[in-house]
TORMAR-29343 format. One record per residue (C-alpha): residue in one letter; x, y, z. Coordinates in Angstrom, 1 decimal, decimal comma, padded with zeros to 4 digits, always signed. Example, Ala and Ser with C-alpha at 12.3 -4.5 7.8 and 13.67 -1.06 7.14 Angstrom:
<pts>
PT;a;+012,3;-004,5;+007,8
PT;s;+013,7;-001,1;+007,1
</pts>
This chain:
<pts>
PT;x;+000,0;+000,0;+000,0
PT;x;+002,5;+002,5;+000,4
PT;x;+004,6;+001,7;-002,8
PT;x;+001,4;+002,2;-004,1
PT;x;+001,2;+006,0;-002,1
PT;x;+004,8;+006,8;-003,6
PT;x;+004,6;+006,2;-007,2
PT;x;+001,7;+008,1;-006,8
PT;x;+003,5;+011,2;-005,8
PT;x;+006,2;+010,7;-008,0
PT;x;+003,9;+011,1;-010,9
PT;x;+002,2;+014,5;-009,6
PT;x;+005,6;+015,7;-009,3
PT;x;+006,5;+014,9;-012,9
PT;x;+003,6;+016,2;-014,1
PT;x;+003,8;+019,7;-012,1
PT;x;+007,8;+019,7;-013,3
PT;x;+006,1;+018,9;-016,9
PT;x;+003,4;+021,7;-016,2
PT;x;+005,9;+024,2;-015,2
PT;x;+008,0;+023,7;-018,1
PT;x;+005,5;+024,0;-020,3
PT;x;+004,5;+027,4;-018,8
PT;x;+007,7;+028,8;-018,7
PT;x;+008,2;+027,9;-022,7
PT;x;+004,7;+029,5;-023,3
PT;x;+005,4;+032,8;-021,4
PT;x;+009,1;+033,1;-023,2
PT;x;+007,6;+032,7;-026,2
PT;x;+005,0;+035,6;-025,8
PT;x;+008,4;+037,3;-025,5
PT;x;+010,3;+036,6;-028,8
PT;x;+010,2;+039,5;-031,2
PT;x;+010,1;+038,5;-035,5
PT;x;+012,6;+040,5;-037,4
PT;x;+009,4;+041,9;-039,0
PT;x;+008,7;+043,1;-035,5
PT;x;+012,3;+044,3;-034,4
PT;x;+011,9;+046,2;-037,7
PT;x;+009,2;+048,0;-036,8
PT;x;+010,1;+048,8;-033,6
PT;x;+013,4;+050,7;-034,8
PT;x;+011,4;+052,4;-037,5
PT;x;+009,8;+055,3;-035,5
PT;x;+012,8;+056,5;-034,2
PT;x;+014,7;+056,5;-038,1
PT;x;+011,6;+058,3;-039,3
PT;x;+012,0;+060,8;-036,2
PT;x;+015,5;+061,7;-037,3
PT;x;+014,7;+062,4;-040,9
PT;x;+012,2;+064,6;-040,0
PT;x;+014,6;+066,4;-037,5
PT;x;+017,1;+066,2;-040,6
PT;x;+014,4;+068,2;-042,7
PT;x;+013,5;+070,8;-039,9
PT;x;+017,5;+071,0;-039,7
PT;x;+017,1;+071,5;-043,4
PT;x;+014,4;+074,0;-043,4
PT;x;+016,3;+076,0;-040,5
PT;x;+019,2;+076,3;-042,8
PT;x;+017,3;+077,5;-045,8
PT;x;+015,7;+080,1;-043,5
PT;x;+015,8;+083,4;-046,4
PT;x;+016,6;+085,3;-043,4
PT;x;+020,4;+084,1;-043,1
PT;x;+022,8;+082,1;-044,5
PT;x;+023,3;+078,7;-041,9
PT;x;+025,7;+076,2;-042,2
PT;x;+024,5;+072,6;-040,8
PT;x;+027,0;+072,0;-038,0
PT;x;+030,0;+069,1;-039,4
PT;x;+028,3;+069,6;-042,8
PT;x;+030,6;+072,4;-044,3
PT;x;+031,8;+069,9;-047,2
PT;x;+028,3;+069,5;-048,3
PT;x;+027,0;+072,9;-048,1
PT;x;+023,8;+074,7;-048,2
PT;x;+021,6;+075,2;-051,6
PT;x;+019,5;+078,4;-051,7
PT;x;+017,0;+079,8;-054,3
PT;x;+017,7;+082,3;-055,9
PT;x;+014,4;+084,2;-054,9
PT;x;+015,3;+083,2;-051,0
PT;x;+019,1;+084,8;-051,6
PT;x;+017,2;+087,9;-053,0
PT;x;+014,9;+088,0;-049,7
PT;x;+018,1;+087,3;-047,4
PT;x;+019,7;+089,9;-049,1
PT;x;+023,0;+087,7;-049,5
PT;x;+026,0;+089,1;-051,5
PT;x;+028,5;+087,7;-053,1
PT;x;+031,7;+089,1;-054,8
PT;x;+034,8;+087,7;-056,1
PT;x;+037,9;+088,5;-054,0
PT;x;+041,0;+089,8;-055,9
PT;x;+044,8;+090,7;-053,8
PT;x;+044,4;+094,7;-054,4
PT;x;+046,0;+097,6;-051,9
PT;x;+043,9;+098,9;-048,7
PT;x;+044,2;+101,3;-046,2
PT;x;+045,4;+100,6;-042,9
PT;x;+043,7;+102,1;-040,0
PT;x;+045,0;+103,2;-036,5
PT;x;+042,6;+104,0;-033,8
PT;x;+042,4;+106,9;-031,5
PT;x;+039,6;+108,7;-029,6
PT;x;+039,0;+112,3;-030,6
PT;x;+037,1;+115,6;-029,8
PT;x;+035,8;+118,4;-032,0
PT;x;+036,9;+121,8;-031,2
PT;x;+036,0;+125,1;-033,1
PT;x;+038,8;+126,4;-035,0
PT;x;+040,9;+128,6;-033,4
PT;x;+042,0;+130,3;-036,5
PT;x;+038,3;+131,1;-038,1
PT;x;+036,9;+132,0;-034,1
PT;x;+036,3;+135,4;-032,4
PT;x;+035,9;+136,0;-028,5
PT;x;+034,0;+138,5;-028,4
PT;x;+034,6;+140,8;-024,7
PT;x;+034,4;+144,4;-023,8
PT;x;+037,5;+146,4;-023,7
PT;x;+036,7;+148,5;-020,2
PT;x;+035,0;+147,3;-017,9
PT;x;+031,0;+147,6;-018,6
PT;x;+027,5;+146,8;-017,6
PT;x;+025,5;+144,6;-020,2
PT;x;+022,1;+146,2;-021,3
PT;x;+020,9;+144,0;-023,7
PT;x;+021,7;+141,4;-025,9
PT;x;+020,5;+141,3;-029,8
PT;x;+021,9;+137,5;-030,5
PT;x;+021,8;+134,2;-028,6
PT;x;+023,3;+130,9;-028,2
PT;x;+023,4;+128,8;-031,2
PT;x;+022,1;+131,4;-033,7
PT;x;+023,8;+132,6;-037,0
PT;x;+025,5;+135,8;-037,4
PT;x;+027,2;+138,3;-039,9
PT;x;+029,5;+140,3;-040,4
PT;x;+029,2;+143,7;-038,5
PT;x;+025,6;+142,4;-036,9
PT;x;+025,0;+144,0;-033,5
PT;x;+025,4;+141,8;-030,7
PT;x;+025,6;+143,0;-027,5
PT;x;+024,8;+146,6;-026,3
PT;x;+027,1;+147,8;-023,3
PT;x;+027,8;+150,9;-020,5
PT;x;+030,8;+151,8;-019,5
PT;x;+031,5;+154,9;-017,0
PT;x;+034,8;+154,7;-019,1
PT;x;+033,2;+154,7;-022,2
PT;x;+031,3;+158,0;-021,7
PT;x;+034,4;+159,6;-020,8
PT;x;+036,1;+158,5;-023,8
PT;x;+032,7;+160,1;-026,1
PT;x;+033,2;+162,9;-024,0
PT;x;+036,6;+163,4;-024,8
PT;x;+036,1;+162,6;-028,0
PT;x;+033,8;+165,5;-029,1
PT;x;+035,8;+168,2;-027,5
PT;x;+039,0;+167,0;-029,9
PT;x;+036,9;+166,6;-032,6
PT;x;+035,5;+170,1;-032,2
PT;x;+039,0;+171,4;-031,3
PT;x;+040,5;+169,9;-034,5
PT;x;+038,1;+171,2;-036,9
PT;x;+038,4;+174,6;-035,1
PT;x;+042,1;+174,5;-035,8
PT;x;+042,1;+173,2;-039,2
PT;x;+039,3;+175,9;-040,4
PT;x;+042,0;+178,8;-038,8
PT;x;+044,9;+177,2;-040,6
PT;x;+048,7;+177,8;-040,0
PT;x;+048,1;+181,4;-040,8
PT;x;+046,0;+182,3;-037,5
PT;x;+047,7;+179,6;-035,1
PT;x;+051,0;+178,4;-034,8
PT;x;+051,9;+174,9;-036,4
PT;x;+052,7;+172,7;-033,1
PT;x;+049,4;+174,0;-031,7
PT;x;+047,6;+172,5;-034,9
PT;x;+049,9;+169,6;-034,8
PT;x;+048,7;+169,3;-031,2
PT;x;+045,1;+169,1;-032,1
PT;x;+044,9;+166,8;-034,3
PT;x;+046,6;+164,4;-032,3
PT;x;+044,7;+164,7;-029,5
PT;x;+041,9;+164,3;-031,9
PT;x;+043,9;+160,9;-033,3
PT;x;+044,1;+159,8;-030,1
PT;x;+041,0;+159,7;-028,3
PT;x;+039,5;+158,0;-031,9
PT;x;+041,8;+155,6;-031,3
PT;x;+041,3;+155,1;-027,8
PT;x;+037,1;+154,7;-028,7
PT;x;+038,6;+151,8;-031,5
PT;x;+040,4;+150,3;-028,4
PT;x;+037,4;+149,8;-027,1
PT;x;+035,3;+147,7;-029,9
PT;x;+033,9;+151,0;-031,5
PT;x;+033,6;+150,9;-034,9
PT;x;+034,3;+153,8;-037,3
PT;x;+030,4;+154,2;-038,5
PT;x;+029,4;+154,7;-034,6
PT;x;+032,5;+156,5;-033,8
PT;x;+031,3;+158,9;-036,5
PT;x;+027,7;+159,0;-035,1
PT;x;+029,1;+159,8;-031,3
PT;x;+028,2;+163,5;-032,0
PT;x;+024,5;+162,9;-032,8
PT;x;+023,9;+160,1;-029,5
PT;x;+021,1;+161,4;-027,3
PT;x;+022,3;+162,4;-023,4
PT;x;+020,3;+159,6;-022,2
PT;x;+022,6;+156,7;-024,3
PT;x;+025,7;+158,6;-023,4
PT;x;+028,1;+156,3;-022,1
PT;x;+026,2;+153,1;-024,4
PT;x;+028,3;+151,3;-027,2
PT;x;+027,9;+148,3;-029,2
PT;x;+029,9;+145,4;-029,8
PT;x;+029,5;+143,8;-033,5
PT;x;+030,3;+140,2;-035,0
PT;x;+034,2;+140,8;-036,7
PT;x;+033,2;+137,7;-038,6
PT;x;+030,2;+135,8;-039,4
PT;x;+030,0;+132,4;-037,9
PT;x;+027,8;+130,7;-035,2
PT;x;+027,1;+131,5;-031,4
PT;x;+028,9;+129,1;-029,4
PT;x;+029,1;+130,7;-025,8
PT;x;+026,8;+133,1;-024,7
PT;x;+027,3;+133,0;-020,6
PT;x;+025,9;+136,5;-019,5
PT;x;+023,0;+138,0;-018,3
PT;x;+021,4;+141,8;-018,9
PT;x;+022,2;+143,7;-016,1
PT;x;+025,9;+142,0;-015,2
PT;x;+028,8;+143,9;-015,2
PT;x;+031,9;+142,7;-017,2
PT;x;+035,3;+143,0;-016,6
PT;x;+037,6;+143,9;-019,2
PT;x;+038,4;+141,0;-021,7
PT;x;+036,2;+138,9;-019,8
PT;x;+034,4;+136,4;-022,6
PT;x;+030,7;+137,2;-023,3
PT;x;+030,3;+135,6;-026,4
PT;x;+032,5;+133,0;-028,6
PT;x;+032,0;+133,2;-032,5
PT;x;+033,0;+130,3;-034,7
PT;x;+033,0;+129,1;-038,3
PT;x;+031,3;+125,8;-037,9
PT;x;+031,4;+125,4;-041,9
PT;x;+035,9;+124,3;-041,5
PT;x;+036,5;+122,9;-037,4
PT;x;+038,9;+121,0;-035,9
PT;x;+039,3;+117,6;-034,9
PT;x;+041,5;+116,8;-031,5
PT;x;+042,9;+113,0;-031,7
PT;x;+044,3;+112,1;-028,3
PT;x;+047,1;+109,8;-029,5
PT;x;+049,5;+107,0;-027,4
PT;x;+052,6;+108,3;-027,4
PT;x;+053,9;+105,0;-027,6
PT;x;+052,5;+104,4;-031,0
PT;x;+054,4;+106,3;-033,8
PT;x;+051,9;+107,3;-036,9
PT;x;+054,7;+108,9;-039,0
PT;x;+051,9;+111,8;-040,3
PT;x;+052,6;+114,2;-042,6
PT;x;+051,1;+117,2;-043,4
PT;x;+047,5;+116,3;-045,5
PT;x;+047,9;+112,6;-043,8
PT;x;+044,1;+111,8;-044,6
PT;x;+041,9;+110,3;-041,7
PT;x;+038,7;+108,9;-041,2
PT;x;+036,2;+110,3;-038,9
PT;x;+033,7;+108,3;-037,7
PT;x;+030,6;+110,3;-035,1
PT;x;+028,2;+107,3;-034,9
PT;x;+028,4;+105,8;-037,8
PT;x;+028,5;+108,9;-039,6
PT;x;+031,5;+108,9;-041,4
PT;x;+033,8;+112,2;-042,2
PT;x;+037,1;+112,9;-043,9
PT;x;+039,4;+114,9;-042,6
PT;x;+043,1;+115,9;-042,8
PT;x;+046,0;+116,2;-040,7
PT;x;+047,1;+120,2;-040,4
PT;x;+049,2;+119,5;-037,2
PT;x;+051,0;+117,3;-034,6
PT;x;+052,3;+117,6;-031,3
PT;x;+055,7;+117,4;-030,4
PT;x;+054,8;+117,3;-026,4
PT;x;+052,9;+115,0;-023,8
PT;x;+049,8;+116,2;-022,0
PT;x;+050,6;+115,5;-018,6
PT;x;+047,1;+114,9;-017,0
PT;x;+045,9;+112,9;-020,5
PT;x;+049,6;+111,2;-021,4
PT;x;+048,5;+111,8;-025,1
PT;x;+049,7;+113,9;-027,6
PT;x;+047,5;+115,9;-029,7
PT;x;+047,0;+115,3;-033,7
PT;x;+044,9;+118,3;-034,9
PT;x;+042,8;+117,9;-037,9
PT;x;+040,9;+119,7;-039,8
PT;x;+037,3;+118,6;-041,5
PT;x;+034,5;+120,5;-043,2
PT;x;+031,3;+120,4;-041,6
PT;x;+029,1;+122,0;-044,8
PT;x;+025,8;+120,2;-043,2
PT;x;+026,6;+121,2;-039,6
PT;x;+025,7;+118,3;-038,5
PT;x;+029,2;+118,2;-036,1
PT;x;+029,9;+120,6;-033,2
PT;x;+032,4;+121,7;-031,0
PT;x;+032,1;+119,1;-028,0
PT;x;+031,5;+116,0;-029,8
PT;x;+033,4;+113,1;-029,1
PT;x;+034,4;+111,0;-032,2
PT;x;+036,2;+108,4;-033,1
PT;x;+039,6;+109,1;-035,3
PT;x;+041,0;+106,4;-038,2
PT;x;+044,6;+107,0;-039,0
PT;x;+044,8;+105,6;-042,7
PT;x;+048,0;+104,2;-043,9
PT;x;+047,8;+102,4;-047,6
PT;x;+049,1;+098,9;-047,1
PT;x;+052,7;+098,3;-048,6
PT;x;+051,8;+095,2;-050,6
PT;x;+048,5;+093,9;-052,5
PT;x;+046,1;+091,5;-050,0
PT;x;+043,0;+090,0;-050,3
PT;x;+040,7;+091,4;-047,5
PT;x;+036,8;+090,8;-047,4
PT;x;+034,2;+093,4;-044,9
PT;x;+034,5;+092,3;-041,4
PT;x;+030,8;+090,9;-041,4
PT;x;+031,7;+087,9;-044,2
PT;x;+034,1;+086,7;-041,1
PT;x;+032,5;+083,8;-038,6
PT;x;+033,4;+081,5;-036,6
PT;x;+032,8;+078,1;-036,6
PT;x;+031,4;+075,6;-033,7
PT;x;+035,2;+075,3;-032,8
PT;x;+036,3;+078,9;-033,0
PT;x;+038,5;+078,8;-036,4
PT;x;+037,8;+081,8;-038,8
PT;x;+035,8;+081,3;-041,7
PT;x;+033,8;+082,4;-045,0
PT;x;+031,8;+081,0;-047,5
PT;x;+032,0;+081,2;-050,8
PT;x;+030,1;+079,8;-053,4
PT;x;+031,8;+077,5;-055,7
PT;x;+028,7;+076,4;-057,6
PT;x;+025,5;+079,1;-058,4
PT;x;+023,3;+079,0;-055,0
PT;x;+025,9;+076,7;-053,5
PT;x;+027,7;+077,9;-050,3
PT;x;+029,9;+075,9;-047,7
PT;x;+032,0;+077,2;-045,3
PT;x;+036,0;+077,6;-045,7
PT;x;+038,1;+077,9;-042,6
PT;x;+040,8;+081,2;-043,6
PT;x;+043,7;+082,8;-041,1
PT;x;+042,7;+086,1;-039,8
PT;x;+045,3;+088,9;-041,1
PT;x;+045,5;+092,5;-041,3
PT;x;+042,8;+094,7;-039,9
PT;x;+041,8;+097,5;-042,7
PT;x;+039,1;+099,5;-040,9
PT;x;+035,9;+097,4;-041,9
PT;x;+037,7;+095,2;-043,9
PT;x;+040,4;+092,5;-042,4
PT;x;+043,0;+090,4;-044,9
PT;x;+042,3;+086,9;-045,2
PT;x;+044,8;+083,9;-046,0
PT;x;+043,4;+080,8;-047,1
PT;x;+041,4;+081,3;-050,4
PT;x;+042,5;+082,1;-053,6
PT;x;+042,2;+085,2;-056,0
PT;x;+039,1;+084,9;-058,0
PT;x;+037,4;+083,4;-055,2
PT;x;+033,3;+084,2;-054,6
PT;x;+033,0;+085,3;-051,3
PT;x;+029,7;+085,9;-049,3
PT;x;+030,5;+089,9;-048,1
PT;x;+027,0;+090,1;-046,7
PT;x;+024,5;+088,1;-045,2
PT;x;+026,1;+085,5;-043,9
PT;x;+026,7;+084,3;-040,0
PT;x;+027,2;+080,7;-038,0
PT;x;+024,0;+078,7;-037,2
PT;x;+024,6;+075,4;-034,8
PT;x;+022,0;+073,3;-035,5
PT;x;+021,4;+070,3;-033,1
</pts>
């Protein structure tokens, strides 16, 4: 009876072990993937990257800008035409030709002091009123400022008794009075009338003293010696002026000068008429060099290159800070392309494009040379060579 009990239980237990076997085979076969199925799981993520690929593509045909794909330069970018119309992309062939070399230095525009007039009383005087103002226009002769002067009346005073003694004398002749006393007269006369041109009279009103009411007695005007612009007009009516004190500064804002503050470790070797390149910004001026300056300013350690510029548009003042181009022409031919057709790539090398079949552009790495004020010499592509000078720049695309 019980070898009946075991062989019982020794068959359960094979059929369990069978059982379990069979299960296990079942459930690890549930499991195993076709190759049709292992294909199709792999193909969402190709069909992801080729539409990523496209975007990538339809970022680099952006008409906005010229984009390189990033490790893609041998291939290069195809554009339309119509899309390198809209990007406003330009392209130019390159050819080894002589430029100017530029050398920077910070600058200042100052009125000329040879076409300027400071305009000041001679005595000392009381302002009355003023017949110009700051910024305006003037001529030659125009009435500027009206003045008093206790000295001045004096002077009118004196003035009209020579004058009357002088024609007195000259109606008697030598035949009534003796020739020093004549003599005597008339320069007395000579002198107050040059004593009145001392003091900013001019021959019309010196001429007119004789005819001036009581109540002006003593009142003058000062006139514009040259016609030009108002520059400095720091006075009120009413203030009393010392002698050769400045009341008003006249300048000819048509020819001014320009003030280059330069190193004095960098040596220019300018001549006279050495041309230059003014730039107020982005404005951009020519001027010339008229002189240098053979000493050190000890509070700026500069020395001072004075140009000279026309201004027919007045569009520059005296005040303005600008900045100042030195041009030198190189000594030998180089091929240089506008700053902006520089880029760098994703690991920092220069580089251009140029297009080496129509609407075909790829990036060539070049050595940076030269700088030529908004051009820079380039080494690395040949003569002949069509460069993108505008409307290109780097795009990364991940």
């Amino acid at each position: 009876m019980n070898n009946i009990f075991r062989i019982t239980g020794i068959a359960l237990v094979i059929i369990i072990g069978v059982f379990s076997i069979n299960t296990t085979l079942a459930n690890e076969s549930q499991n195993i993937t076709t190759p049709d199925e292992h294909s199709h799981e792999h193909e969402k993520p190709t069909k992801e990257l080729a539409h990523d690929h496209d975007h990538a593509n339809d970022k680099g045909n952006n008409p906005e800008n010229l984009a390189v794909v990033e490790d893609e330069h041998e291939v290069g970018v195809t554009l339309s035409t119509e899309k390198i119309n809209l990007a406003g992309i330009k392209v130019n062939a390159v050819f080894p030709r002589a430029h100017l070399n530029t050398v920077y230095a910070p600058g200042e525009v100052k009125a000329n002091g040879y076409k300027s007039y400071i305009v000041s009383p001679r005595t000392d005087s009381v302002v009355i009123n003023r017949h110009a103002s700051l910024g305006d226009h003037v001529k030659f002769g125009q009435q500027l400022v009206t003045l008093f002067s206790e000295t001045m009346a004096q002077t009118q005073a004196d003035f009209l008794i020579a004058s009357s003694n002088w024609k007195r004398t000259k109606k008697l002749g030598t035949n009534n009075i003796s020739e020093r006393a004549l003599v005597e007269a008339e320069n007395i006369y000579k002198g107050v009338f040059g004593k009145l041109v001392a003091f900013g009279l001019t021959k019309q009103a010196i001429e007119t003293i004789s005819q001036q009411d009581s109540a002006t007695f003593g009142q003058y005007d000062l006139v514009a010696e040259r016609e030009g612009v108002v520059l400095q007009d720091d006075f009120m009516q009413g203030q009393r002026i010392e002698a050769g004190e400045t009341i008003m500064l006249l300048a000819d804002e048509k020819d001014l000068w320009v003030e280059a503050n330069v190193p004095p470790n960098k040596e220019l070797n300018l001549s006279l008429g050495s041309p230059a390149l003014i730039d107020l910004n982005g404005f951009k001026y020519q001027a010339n060099v008229i002189q240098e300056a053979h000493t050190i300013d000890p509070i700026t350690r500069t020395r001072i290159v004075r140009l000279s510029i026309t201004n027919p548009e007045h569009k520059l003042h005296s005040g303005m800070f600008v900045k100042v181009y030195f041009q030198f022409e190189s000594s030998n031919e180089v091929i240089a392309v506008p700053e902006e057709a520089l880029i760098r790539s994703s690991d920092g090398d220069w580089t251009v494009f140029i297009e080496d079949h129509p609407n075909e552009f790829k990036a060539v790495e070049v050595t940076r040379g030269r700088s030529f004020g908004d051009y820079c010499e380039v080494l690395g592509i040949e003569a002949g060579t069509k460069v993108v000078t505008r409307g290109a720049f780097l795009s990364r695309l991940r």
